[in-house]
N, C-alpha and C positions, 0 to 999 in steps of 0.2 A: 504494500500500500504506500502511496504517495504520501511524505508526510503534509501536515495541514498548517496552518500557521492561523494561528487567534489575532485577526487582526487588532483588535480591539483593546487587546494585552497591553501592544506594544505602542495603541494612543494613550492607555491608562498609566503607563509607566513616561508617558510623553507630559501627562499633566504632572504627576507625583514632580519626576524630576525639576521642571519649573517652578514651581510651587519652593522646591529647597533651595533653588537657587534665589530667589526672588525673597526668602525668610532669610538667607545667610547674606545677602546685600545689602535688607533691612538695619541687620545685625550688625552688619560694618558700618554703614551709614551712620545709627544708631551710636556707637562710640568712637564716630564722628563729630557729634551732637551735630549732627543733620536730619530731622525728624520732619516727616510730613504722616500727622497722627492720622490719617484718613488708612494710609496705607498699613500704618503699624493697628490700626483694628481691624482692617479686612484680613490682615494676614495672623490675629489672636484667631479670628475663627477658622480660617483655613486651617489652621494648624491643628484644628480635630479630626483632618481629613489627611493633609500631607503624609507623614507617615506611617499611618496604617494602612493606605493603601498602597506603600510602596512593600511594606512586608505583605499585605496581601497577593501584590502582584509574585513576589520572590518566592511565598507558601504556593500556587498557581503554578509557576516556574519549575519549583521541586518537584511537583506530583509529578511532572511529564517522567521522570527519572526513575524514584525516589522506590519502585517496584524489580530496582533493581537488586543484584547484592549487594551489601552495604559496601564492600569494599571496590564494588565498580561506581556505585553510585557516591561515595566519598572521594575517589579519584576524579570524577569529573566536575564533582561542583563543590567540595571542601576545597580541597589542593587550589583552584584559583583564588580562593577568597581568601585564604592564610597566604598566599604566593604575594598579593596586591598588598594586602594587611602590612607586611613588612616590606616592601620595596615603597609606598607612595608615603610611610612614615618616616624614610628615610628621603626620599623626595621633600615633605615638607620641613623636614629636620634641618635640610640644605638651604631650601628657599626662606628659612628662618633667621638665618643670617646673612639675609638680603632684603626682607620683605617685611614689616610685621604680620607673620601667619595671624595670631590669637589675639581677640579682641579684648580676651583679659590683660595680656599684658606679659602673661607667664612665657616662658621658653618652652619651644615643641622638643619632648624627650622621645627616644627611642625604647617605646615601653611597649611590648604587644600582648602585657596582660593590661593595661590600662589606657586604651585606646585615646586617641590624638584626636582632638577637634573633628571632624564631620564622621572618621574613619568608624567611630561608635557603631553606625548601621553596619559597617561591614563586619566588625565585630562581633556582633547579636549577629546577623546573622548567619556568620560562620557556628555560632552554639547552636543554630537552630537547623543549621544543615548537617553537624554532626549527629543532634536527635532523631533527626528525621523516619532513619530507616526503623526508628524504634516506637516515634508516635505511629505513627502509621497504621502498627498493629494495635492500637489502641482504640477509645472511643471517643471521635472528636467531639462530640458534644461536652463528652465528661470531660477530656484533656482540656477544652475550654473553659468550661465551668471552673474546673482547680486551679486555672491560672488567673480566671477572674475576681474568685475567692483570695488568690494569695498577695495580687496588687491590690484588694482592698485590706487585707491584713499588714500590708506595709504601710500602705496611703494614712493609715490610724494608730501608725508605731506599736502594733501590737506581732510585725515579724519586723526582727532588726538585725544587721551584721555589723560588727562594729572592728571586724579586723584591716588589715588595711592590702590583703591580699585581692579584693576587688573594690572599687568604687562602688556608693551607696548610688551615684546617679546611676553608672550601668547595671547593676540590678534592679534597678527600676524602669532602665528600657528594657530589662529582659522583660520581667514581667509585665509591663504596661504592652508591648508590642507582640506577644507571643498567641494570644488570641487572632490577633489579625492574621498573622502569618499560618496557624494553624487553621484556618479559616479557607484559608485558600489550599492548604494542601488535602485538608480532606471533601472539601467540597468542590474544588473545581468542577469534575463532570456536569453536575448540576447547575452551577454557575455557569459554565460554556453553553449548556444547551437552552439555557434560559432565556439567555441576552440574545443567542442565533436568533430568534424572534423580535422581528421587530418592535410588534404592537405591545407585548410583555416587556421588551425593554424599556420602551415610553413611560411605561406604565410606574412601572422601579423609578426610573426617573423622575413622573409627577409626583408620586407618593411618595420617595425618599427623600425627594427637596421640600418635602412641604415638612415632615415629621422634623429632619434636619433643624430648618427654620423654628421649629415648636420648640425644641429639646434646647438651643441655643438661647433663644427667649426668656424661655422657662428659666434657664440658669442664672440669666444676668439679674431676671427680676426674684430668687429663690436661692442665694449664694450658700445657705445651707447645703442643697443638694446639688451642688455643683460636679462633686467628683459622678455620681450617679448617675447624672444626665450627661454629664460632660461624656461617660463614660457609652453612654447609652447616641449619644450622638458623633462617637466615632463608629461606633458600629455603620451608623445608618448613613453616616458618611461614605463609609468606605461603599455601601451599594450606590448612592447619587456618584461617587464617581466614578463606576464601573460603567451603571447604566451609562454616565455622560460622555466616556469613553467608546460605549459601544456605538451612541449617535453619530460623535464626531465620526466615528471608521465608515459611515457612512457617508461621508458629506465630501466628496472628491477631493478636491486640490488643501480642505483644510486634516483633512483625514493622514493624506501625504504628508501633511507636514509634522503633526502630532508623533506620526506612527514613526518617520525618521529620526525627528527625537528622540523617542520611546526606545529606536532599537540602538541609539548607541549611549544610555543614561549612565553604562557606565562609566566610561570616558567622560561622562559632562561632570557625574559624580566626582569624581578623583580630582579633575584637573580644574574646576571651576573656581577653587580658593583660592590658587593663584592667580588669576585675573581677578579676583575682587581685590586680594591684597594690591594690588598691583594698583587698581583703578584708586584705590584709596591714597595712596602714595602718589599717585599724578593728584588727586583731588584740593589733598594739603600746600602742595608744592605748589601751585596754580592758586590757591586761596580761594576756592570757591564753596564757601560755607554756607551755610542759610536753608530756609524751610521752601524757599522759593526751586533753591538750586536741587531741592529731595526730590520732586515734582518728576525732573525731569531725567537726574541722573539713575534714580532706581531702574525704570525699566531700560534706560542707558545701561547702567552696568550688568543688568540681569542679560540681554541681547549680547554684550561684550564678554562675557565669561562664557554666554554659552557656543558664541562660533569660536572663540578661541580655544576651548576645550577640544572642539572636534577638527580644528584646526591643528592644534599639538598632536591629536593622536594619528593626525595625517601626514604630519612629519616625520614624526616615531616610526611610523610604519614605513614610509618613504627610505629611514636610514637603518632598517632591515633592524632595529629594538623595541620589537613588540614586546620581547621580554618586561618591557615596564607596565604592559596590561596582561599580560596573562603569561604563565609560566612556557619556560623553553619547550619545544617538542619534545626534548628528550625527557622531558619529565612530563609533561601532558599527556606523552602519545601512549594509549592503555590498548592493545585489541581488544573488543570487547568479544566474549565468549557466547554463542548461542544462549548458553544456559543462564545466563546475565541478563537478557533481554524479556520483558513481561510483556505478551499476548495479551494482555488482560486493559489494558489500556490504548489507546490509541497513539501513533507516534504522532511527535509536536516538532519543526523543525528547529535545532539547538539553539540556533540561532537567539532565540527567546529566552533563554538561558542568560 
């Protein structure tokens, strides 16, 4: 069988990714004291949507796999993500003493049990590519439910780690983000064959935007239940952005566009802080401060990081060191074995990966 490709995947990985680009501009801007407050409250609410549907899409991504044997299915999608993990922490380690990377201020270390500025997703979810072969057999309603339970047990100080062998923030993406991701890994088929529908996609769409909109409301006027709805309004985010995903894969020349983003998020991932640092350091140097100047340079520098990301990786490739995005052949190249491959699933082409 021919493999198939979700178009829709890789427009929903097209918004995810702009979304963090466009939050990590903010961010620099931001400790710029460059503030245009319209932008920084659209992107508080986006931010219930941004990253869980980026682990959404990565849990989706897995499952095409993840029926493998563990040890072919950790070969092809662990191995790149600890591969990038230390080569682009070493990359911004570099660019840290020339750039300011961190908008705190601190020095980027070379630490890959304690992840470097944005590298944090890649970090989760390398933990959640190594469980994978193990959730699986499990039952994801239940494996969600306990995860959901367990970031409300942190959220209310009643589960604590107080060693200093992980950050309290990264176990908090674990747990905050592991619903989404499992989400997608054990539901995709049903999620794929849902959205293939158009009039049901629509539908996901009126009604996840509307509930979306409720859940968000509800919070700002109810700060009590904030973590509950908040919680309850990434969920039904992450469906308004699939459906919204799947529309756009419909809509010709904007579809194209999303969906060429979508498929190369890695690359805009990795490479996009250094053209923010970058833009920041022309921005100072130039003196061009002010709330007027936020207006215009946000979605300036969000378009500026993201063709130069895919620009770097164009050059990279060009000077035969792909090795900076994904490991050498000689450590990629695995045959895979008949008995490695699951009939039980449909092929997806890697490429989505």
């Amino acid at each position: 069988m021919a493999a198939a490709r979700v178009e829709w995947l890789d427009a929903a990985k097209g918004i995810a990714i702009l979304l963090v680009v466009c939050h990590h501009s903010l961010l620099y801007l931001g400790f710029l004291d460059i503030r245009f407050f319209p932008y920084w409250e659209i992107n508080s609410v986006i931010a219930l949507i941004r990253m869980p549907l980026f682990f959404f899409c990565a849990g989706i991504t897995a499952s095409f796999a993840v029926h493998r044997r563990p040890r072919a299915f950790w070969h092809k999608r662990l191995l790149p993500m600890v591969w990038v993990l230390a080569i682009w922490t070493l990359i911004y380690l570099a660019a840290d003493q020339i750039l300011p990377m961190r908008r705190d201020g601190l020095p980027v270390r070379f630490d890959l049990l304690h992840p470097q500025m944005n590298l944090w997703f890649i970090w989760v979810l390398a933990i959640f590519t190594a469980l994978a072969p193990l959730l699986i057999r499990l039952n994801g309603l239940a494996m969600i439910a306990v995860f959901l339970v367990l970031a409300g047990l942190w959220h209310v100080g009643l589960l604590r780690y107080e060693g200093a062998l992980i950050y309290q923030k990264d176990i908090r993406a674990i747990l905050n983000n592991a619903p989404f991701y499992m989400a997608g890994l054990y539901f995709a088929p049903a999620v794929i064959a849902h959205l293939a529908d158009r009039r049901r996609a629509r539908l996901v769409l009126a009604g996840a935007g509307t509930v979306f909109a409720g859940l968000v409301l509800g919070a700002a006027m109810m700060p009590a239940t904030d973590e509950i709805l908040g919680k309850a309004a990434r969920f039904v985010g992450v469906a308004f952005g699939a459906a919204l995903a799947a529309e756009i894969a419909r809509m010709g020349p904007l579809s194209r566009a999303f969906r060429a983003i979508g498929s190369r998020s890695l690359e805009i991932f990795l490479g996009h802080q250094l053209f923010i640092a970058g833009a920041g350091v022309m921005i100072v140097a130039l003196g061009w401060p002010g709330v007027a100047t936020g207006i215009v340079l946000t979605p300036a520098i969000v378009l500026f990081a993201v063709a130069g990301s895919i620009l770097l990786k164009d050059a990279i490739s060009a000077a035969r060191m792909d090795f900076i995005y994904a490991p050498p052949r000689s450590l990629a190249h695995r045959p895979t074995r008949p008995s490695e491959r699951s009939p039980a699933r449909p092929q997806v082409r890697a490429a989505q990966g």
